[in-house]
C-alpha positions as CSV (number, residue, x, y, z in Angstrom):
1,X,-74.6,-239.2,-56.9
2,X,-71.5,-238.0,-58.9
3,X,-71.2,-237.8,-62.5
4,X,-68.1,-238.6,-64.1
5,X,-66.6,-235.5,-65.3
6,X,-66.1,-235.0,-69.2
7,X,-63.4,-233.2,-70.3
8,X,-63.1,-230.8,-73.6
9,X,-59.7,-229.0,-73.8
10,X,-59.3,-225.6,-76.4
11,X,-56.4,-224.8,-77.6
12,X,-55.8,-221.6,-75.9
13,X,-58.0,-219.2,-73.3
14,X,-59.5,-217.4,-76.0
15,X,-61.0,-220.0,-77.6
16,X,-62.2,-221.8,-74.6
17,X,-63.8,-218.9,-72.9
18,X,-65.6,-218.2,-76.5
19,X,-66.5,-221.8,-77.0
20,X,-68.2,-222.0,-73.3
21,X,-70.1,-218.7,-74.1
22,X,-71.0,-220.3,-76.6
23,X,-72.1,-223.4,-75.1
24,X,-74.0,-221.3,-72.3
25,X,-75.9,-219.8,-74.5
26,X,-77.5,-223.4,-76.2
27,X,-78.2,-224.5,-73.0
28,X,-79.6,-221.2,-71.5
29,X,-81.9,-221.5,-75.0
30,X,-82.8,-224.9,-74.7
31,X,-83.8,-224.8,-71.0
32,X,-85.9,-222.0,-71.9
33,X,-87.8,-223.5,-74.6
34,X,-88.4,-226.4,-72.0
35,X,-89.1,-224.7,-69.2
36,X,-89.6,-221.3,-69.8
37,X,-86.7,-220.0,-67.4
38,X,-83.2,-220.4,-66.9
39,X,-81.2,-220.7,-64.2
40,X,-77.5,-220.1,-64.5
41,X,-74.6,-219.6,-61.5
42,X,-71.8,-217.1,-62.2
43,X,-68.5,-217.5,-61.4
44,X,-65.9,-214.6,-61.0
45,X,-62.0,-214.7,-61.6
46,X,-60.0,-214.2,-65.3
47,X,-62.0,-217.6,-66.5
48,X,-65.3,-216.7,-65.6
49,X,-65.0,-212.5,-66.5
50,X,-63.6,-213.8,-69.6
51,X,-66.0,-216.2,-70.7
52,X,-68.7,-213.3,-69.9
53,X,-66.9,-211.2,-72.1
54,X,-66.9,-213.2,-74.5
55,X,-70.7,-213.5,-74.3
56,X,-71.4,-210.6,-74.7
57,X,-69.6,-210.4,-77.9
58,X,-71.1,-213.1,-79.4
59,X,-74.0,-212.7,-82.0
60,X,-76.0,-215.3,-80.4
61,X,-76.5,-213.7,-77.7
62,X,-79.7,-212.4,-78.7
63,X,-80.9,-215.8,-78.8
64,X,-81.3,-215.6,-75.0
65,X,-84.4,-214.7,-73.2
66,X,-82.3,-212.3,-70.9
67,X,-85.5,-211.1,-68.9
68,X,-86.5,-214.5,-68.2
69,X,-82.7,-215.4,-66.5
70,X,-82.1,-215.8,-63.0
71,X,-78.6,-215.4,-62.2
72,X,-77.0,-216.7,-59.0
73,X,-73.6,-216.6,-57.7
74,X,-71.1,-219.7,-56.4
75,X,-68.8,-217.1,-54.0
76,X,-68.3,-213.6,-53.6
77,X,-66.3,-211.7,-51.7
78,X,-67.3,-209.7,-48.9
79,X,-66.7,-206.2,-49.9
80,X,-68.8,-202.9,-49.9
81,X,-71.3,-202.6,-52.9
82,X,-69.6,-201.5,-56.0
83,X,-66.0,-202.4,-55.1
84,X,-64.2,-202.9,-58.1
85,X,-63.2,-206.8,-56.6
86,X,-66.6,-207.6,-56.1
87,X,-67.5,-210.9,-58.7
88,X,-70.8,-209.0,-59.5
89,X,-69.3,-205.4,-59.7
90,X,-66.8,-207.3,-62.7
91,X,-69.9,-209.2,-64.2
92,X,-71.7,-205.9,-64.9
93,X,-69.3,-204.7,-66.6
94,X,-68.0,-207.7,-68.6
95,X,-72.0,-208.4,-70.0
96,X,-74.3,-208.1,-67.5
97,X,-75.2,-203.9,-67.9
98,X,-75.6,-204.6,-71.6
99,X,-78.1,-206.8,-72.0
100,X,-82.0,-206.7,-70.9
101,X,-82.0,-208.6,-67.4
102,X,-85.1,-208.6,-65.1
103,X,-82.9,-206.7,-61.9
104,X,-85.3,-208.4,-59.7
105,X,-83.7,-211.9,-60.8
106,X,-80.0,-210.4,-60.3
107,X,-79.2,-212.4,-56.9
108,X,-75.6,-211.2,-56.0
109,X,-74.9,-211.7,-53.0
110,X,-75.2,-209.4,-50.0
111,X,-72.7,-206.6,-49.1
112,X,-70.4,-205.4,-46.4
113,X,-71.8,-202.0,-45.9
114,X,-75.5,-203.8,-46.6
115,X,-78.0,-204.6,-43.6
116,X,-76.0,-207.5,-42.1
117,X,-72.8,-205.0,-41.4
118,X,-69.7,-207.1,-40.9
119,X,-71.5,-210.1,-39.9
120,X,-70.8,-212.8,-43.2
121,X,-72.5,-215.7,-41.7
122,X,-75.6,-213.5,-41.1
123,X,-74.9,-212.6,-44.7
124,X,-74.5,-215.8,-46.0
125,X,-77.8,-217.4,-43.8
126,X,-79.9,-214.5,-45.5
127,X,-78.3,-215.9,-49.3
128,X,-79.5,-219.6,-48.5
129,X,-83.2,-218.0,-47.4
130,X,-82.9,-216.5,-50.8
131,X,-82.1,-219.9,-52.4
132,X,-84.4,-221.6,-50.8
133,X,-87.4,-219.5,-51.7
134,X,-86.6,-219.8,-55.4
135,X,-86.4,-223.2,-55.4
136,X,-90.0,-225.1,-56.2
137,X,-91.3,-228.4,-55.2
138,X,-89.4,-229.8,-58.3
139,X,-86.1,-229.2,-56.8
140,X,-86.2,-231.5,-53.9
141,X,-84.6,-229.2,-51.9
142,X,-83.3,-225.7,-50.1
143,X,-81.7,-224.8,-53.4
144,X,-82.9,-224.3,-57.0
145,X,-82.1,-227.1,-59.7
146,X,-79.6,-224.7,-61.5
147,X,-79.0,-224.9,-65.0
148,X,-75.3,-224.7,-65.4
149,X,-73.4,-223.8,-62.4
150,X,-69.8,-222.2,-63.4
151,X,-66.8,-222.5,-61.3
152,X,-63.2,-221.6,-61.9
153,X,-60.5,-223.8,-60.5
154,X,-57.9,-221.7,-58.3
155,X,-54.1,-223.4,-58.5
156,X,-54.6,-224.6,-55.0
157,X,-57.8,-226.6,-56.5
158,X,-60.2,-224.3,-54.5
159,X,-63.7,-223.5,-56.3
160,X,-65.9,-220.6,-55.1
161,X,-64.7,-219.6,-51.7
162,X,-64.3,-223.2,-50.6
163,X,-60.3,-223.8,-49.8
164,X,-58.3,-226.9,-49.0
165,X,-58.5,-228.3,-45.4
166,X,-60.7,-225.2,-44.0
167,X,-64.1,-225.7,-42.6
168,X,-66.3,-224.3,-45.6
169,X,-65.2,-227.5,-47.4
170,X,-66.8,-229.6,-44.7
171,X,-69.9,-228.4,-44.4
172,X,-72.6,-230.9,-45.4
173,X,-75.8,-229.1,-44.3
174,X,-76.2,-225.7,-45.0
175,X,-76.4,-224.1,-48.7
176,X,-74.4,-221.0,-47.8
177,X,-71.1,-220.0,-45.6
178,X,-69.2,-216.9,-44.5
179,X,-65.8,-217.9,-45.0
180,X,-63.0,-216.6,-42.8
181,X,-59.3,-216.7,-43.1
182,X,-59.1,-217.1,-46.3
183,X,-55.5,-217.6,-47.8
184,X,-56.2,-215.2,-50.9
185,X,-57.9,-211.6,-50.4
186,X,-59.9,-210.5,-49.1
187,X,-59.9,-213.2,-46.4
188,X,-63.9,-212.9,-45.8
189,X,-66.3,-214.0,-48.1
190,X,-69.5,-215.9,-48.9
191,X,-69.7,-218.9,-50.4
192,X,-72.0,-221.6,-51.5
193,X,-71.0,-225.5,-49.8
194,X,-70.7,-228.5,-51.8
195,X,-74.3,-229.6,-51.5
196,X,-75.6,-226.6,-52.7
197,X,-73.3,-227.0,-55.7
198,X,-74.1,-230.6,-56.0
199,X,-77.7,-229.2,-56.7
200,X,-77.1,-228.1,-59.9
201,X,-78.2,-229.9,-63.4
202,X,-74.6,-229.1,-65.1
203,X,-71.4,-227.9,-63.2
204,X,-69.0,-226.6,-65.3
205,X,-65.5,-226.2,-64.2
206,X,-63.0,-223.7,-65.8
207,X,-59.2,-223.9,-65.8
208,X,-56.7,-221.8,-68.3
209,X,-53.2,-221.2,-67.9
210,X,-50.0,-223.2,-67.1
211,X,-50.7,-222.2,-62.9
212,X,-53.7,-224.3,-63.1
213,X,-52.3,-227.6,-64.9
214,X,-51.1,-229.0,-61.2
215,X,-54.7,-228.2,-60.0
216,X,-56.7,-230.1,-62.4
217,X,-54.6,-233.1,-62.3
218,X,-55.0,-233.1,-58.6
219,X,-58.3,-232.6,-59.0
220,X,-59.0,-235.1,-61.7
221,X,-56.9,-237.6,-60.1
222,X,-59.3,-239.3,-57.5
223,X,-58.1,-236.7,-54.8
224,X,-60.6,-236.7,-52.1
225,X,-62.7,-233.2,-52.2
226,X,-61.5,-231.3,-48.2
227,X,-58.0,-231.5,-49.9
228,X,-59.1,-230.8,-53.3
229,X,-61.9,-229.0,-53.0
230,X,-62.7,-229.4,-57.0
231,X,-62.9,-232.8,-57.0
232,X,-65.9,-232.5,-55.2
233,X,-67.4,-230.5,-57.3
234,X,-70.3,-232.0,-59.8
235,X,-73.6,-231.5,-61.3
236,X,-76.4,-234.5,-61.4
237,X,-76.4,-235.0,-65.0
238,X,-73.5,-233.8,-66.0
239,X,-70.1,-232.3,-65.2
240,X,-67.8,-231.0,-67.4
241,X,-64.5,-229.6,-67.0
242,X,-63.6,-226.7,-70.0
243,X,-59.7,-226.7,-70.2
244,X,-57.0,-224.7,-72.6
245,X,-54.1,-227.0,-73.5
246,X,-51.5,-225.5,-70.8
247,X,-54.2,-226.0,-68.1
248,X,-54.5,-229.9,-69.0
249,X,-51.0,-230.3,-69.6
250,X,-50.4,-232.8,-66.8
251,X,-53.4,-234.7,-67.8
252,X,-52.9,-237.9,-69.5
253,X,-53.9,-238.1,-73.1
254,X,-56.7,-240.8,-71.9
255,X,-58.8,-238.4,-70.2
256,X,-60.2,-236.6,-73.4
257,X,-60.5,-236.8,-76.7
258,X,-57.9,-236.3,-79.3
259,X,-60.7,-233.9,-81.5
260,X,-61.1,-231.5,-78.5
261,X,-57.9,-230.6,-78.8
């Protein structure tokens, strides 16, 4: 079941990616003191290396349990370990290598040069076995009930590696894709589907910059999700799109709040 999305728009990039750190870190805190754990997907891009960076700026970040994290990615491209365009290679160096993470709950995703060669799908089958084996009896499914699962918004409305019109989009039973042919580079990736996405407690989606004001009004607009990919994408109790003004620009004033501004 969808959740109607919520919208809070910033009035510039900086302030939105520090206002979603943040907002990551209450919830990362508050689902540890319930729980004991956290689970939390990354997302790579200028949004989600940004709002990273800003995390690990911020004071409160020692509020976080960072030992007792699992982090998870939405997409990443398939590239040899440590290449510099790699979403994980970026996230270790935005926060990631300077906080105290358990390394055995780092689950980026598997490389080109790693023990599935060039095959992605055999890449992306052995990702969804990962998922699935963290994911308890609680979860009702192959995936785990993630926290907050990030995703930025590409101009074309794509999130993670999923793309208008091409067959990762479609997919409505497996957790995890290779994608090939993909119109940005590198063309081969992994990527997680809509269902797995759907999975998660909280989706967040992230949009900054005048390029991605045509994208969310697409999005928000009731386009259907294979031709808008990101209006497909939402979390079971909430989802929440994180905006700076030039993103929501096309957006009518209806949509959000006049204080978010």
């Amino acid at each position: 079941m969808s959740t109607a999305p919520q919208l809070v728009v910033h009035r510039d990039k900086e302030l939105m990616a520090q206002a979603a750190a943040a907002r990551l870190i209450t919830r990362i805190v508050d689902a540890q003191s319930a729980r004991g754990t956290a689970s939390v997907v990354l997302t790579g891009g200028r949004n989600g290396n940004g709002l990273l960076a800003a995390l690990a700026a911020a004071p409160a970040r020692d509020a976080v349990d960072w030992a007792r994290l699992d982090l998870w990615w939405g997409d990443e491209r398939f590239l040899p370990e440590g290449d510099p365009e790699r979403n994980v290679t970026q996230a270790r160096q935005a926060l990631l290598d300077s906080v105290p993470l358990d390394p055995a709950r780092v689950h980026a995703m598997p490389v080109s040069d790693g023990p599935y060669g060039k095959d992605a799908d055999a890449a992306a089958a052995a990702y969804a076995e990962e998922l699935a084996a963290a994911a308890g009896p609680e979860d009702h499914g192959p995936v785990p009930g993630f926290d907050v699962l990030m995703l930025g918004v590409g101009p074309d409305t794509h999130v993670a590696s999923l793309f208008p019109e091409l067959p990762a989009v479609r997919e409505t039973e497996r957790t995890v894709v290779g994608v090939h042919g993909a119109p940005k580079p590198p063309p081969t990736r992994i990527s997680l589907t809509l269902p797995a996405i759907r999975a998660a407690r909280e989706v967040w989606l992230l949009a900054a910059g005048e390029d991605k004001a045509r994208a969310a009004e697409i999005a928000l607009s009731g386009a259907g999700e294979v031709q808008a990919p990101a209006a497909g994408a939402y979390g079971r109790s909430r989802t929440l799109w994180l905006l700076d003004r030039a993103a929501a620009g096309r957006l009518p004033r209806s949509l959000y709040p006049p204080a978010s501004a």
